[in-house]
C-alpha positions in Angstrom: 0.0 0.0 0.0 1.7 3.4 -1.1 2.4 5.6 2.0 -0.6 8.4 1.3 -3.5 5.6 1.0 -1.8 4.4 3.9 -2.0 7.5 6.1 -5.4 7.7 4.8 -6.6 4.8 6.0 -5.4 4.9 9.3 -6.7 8.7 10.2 -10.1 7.6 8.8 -10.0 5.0 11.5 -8.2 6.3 14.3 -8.8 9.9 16.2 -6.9 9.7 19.7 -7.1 12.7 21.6 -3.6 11.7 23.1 0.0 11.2 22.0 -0.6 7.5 22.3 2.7 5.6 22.5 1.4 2.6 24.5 0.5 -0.3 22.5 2.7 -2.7 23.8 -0.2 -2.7 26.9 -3.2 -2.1 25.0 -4.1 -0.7 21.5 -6.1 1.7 20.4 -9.2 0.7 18.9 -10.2 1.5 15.0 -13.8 2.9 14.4 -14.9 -0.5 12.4 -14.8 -2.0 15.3 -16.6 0.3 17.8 -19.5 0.7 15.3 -19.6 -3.2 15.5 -19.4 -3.5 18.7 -22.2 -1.0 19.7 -24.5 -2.6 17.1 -23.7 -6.0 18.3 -24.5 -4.8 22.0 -27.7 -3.3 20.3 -29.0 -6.2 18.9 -29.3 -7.9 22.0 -30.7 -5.0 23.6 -33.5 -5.2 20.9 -33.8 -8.7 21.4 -32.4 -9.2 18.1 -29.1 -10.7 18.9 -26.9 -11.0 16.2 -25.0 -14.0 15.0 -21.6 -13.2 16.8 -20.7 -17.1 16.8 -19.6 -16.2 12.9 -17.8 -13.2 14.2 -15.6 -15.5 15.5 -15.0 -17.9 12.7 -14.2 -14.3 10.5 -11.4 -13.2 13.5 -10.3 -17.1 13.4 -9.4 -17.4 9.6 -8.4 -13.8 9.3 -6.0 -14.4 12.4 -4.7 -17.4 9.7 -4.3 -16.0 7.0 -2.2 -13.2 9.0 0.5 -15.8 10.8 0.5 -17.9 7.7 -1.5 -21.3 8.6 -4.7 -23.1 7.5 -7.7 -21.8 9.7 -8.2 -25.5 11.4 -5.0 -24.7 13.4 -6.6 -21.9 15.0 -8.5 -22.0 18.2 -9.8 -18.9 19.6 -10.0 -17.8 23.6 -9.3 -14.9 25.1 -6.0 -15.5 27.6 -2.2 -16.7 27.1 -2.2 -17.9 30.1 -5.0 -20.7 29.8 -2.6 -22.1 26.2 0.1 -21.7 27.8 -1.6 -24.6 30.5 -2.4 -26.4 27.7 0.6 -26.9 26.6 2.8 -27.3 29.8 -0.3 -30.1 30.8 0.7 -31.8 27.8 4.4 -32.3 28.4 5.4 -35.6 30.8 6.7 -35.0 34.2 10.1 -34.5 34.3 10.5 -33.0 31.1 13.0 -29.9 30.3 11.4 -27.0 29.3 13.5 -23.9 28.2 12.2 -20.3 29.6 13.8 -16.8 28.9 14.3 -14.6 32.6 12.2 -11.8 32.7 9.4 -13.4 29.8 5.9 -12.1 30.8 4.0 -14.5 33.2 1.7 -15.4 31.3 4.0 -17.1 28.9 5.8 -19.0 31.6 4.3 -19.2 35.0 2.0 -22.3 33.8 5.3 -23.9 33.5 7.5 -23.4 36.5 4.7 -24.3 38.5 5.7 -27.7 37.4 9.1 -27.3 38.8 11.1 -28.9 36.7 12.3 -26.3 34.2 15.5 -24.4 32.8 15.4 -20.6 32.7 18.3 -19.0 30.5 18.6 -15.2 29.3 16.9 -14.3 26.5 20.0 -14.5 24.1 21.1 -17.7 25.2 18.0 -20.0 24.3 18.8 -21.1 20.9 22.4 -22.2 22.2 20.5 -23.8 25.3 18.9 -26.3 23.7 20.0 -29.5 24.1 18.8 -33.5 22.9 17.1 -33.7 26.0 14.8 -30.1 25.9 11.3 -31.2 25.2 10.2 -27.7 24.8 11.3 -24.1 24.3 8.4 -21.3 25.9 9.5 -18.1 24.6 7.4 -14.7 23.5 8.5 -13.7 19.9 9.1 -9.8 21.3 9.4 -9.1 25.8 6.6 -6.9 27.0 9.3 -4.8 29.5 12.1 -3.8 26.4 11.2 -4.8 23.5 14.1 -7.2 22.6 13.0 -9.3 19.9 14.1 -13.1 20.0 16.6 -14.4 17.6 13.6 -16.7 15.4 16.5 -18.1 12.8 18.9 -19.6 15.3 15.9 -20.4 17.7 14.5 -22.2 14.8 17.2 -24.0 13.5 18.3 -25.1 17.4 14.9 -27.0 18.4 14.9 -28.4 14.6 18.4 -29.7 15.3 17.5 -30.9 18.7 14.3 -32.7 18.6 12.5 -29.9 20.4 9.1 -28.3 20.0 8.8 -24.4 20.4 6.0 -22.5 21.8 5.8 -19.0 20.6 4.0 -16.4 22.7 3.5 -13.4 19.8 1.5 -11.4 21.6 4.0 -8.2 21.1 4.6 -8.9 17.6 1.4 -9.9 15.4 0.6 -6.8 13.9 4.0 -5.9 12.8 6.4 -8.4 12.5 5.7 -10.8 9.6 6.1 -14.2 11.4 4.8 -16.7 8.3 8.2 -17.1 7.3 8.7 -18.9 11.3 5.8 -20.7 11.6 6.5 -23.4 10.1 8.9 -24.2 12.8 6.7 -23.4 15.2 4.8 -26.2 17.2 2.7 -24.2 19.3 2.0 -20.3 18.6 -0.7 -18.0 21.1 -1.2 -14.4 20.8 -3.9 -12.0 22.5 -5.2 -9.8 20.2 -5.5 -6.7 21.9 -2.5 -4.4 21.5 -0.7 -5.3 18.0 -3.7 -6.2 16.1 -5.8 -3.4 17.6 -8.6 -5.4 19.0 -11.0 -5.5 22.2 -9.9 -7.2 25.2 -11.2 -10.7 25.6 -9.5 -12.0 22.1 -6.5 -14.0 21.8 -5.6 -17.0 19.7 -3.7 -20.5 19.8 -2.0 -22.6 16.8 -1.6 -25.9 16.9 0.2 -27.8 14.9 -0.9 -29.8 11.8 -3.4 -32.8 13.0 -2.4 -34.6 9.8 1.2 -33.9 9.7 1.7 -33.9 13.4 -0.8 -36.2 15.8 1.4 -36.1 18.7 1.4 -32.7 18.8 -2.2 -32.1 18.1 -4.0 -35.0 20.4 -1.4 -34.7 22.6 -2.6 -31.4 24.2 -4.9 -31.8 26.6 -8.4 -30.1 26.0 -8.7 -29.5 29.9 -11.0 -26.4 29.6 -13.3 -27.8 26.4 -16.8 -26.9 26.9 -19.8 -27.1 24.8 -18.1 -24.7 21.9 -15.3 -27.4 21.8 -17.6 -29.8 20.4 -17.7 -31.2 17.1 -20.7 -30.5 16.7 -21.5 -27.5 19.7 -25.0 -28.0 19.8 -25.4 -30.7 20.5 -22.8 -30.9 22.9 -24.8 -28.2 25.5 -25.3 -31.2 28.5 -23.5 -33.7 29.7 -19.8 -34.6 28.8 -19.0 -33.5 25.2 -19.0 -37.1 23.6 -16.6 -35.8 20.4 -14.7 -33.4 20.7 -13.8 -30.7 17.2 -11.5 -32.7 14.8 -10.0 -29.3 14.8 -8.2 -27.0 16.7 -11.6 -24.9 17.6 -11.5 -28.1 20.5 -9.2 -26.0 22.1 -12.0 -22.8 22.1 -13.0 -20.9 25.2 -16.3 -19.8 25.3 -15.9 -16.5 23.2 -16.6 -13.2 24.4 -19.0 -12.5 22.3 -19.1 -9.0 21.6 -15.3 -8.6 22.0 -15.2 -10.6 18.5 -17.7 -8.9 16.9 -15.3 -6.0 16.4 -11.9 -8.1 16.1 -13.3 -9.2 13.0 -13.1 -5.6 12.0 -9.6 -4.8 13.6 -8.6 -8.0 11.7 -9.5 -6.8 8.3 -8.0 -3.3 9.0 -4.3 -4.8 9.6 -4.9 -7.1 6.7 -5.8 -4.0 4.8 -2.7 -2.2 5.4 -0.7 -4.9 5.6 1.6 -6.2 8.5 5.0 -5.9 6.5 3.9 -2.0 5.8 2.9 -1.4 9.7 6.1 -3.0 10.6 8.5 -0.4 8.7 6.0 2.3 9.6 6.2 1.2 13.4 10.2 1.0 13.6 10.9 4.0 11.5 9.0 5.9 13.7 10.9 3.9 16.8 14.3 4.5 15.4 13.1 8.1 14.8 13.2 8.3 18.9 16.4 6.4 19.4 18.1 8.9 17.2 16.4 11.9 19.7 17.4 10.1 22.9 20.6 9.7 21.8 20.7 14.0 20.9 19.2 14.3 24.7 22.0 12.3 26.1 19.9 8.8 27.0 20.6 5.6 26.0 17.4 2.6 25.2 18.2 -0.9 25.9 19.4 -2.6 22.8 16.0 -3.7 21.2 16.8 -3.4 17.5 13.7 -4.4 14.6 11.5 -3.7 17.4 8.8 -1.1 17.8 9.0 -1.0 21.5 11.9 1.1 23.3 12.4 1.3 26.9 14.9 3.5 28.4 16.3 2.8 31.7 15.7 5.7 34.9 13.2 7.3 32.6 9.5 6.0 34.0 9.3 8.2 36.8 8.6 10.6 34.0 5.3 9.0 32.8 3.1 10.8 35.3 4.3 14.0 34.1 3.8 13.0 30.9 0.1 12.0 30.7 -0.7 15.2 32.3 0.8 16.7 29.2 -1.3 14.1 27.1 1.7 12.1 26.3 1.0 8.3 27.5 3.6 5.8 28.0 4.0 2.7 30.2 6.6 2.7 33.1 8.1 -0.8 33.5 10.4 -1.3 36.7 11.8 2.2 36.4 12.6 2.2 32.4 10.3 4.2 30.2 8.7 2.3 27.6 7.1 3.6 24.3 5.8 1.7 22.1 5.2 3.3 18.3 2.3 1.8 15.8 0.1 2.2 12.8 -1.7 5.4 14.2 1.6 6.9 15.4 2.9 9.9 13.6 6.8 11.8 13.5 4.9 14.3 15.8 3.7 12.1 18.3 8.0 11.0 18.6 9.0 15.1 18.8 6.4 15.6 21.0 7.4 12.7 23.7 11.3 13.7 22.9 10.1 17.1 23.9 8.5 16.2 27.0 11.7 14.7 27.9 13.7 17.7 27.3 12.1 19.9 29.6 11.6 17.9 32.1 
């Protein structure tokens, strides 16, 4: 898409009345998807309701088509955390799974409540892995800096090894291209509401290939199915479900409703733009504000390809800064910004400038 329809696109969709620079903890949300949602919350306040089950089958395939697998792989829910049980249920006791320090809890906690796992820094995963790691839990990008994991070595060390690898993308769909990785990827979640610009209550989980991979498929436990995991959901309303989906929707929460009914239409948007063109939009405008800290005299943690930037010292700044309209996360003391679709060169001066007379 050429830069202007681009720009276009975007402001006829997004009109914050702040210098936004926090997606990395929730994005903002495009007008598709408000109108959606308020006619969705309409409908059943008419007594109408609306058929948001096939909401949810349109945020399922267009979640597909964005990481680059077939739409049976997909199963929709709305937390990390409940996958990333799934997945550490699956694994037999005793078995070494890899973990990166400082990964967001979500990713890892269901995990090292096991108690039998290896935690390694971030950059030393891929050269962690060993013949006997049964798993490697990493997120693609870290919520607190930004750092983005090394996906070519990663891949080619759990290939090497035997491994599987469970991707947490949760800070990168929406900007970082990740169909070239996935087919290296066993297991791959993702909440949908900062990247991909979607309501809270959405987030997804690939599974790998039931044809191609059975092990990997049947071998997660579907320890949360209820009647939606069915193979047929209506008639699985009472009693144990008696089949579970011959696809990866038996590993579906109950949706929230409504929260689908506009991810649909924050689905289509990025799909519209395009992720690879919100991905060079996003770190231009990031290396635009490495380039100003470094004329104020700061220095970012190294985070480079990444759209998220935290500088150490600098978070006790963020109150002052939202009272200037300016918001920003503070994460253990380091500043963090994180620059998107909606984001403008402005909105970088005008943080840098908060920072400069402060």
């Amino acid at each position: 898409m050429e830069t202007s329809s681009f720009q276009a696109l975007v402001r006829s969709e997004f009109a914050p009345r702040t210098t936004y620079l926090n997606s990395a903890s929730t994005g903002l949300l495009p007008a598709r998807a408000v109108r959606a949602m308020h006619e969705a919350a309409l409908s059943v306040a008419q007594g109408s309701p609306d058929d948001m089950f096939a909401d949810v089958e349109a945020a399922r395939a267009a979640f597909a088509r964005l990481v680059g697998v077939a739409a049976d792989r997909v199963a929709a829910g709305a937390s990390v955390a409940v996958y990333s049980g799934l997945v550490a249920a699956s694994l037999p006791a005793g078995a070494e799974v890899l973990t990166a320090e400082g990964d967001f809890s979500s990713t890892v906690n269901p995990f090292h409540v096991r108690g039998d796992l290896s935690t390694v820094p971030l950059e030393r995963v891929a050269e962690s892995v060993r013949p006997g790691t049964a798993l490697v839990a990493v997120s693609a990008a870290q919520s607190a800096d930004g750092r983005v994991v090394d996906l070519p070595a990663l891949r080619a060390a759990v290939r090497a090894h035997g491994a599987r690898l469970y991707l947490d993308a949760s800070q990168a769909t929406g900007w970082l291209d990740l169909a070239d990785h996935i087919a290296d990827v066993d297991y791959l979640t993702s909440v949908a509401f900062k990247w991909l610009t979607c309501p809270r209550g959405v987030a997804f989980f690939v599974v790998p290939d039931q044809a191609d991979d059975p092990a990997g498929f049947e071998g997660v436990p579907a320890l949360f199915a209820g009647w939606v995991a069915g193979e047929r959901p209506w008639d699985s309303c009472y009693g144990p479900v008696t089949e579970l989906a011959h696809s990866a929707r038996r590993f579906d929460e109950s949706p929230s409703l409504f929260a689908y009914a506009g991810a649909r239409h924050s689905l289509a948007l990025i799909e519209e733009l395009g992720v690879a063109a919100i991905g060079a939009h996003d770190l231009a405008l990031a290396d635009r504000f490495r380039a100003g800290l470094a004329a104020l005299g700061h220095e970012p943690l190294a985070a480079p390809g990444s759209p998220i930037v935290s500088v150490p010292g600098l978070g006790v700044r963020r109150p002052e800064l939202s009272a200037a309209g300016v918001e920003v996360s503070d994460r253990a003391g380091h500043l963090r910004a994180a620059f998107h679709l909606y984001n403008t060169e402005a909105d970088v001066d005008r943080l840098l400038e908060g920072l400069r007379i402060g």
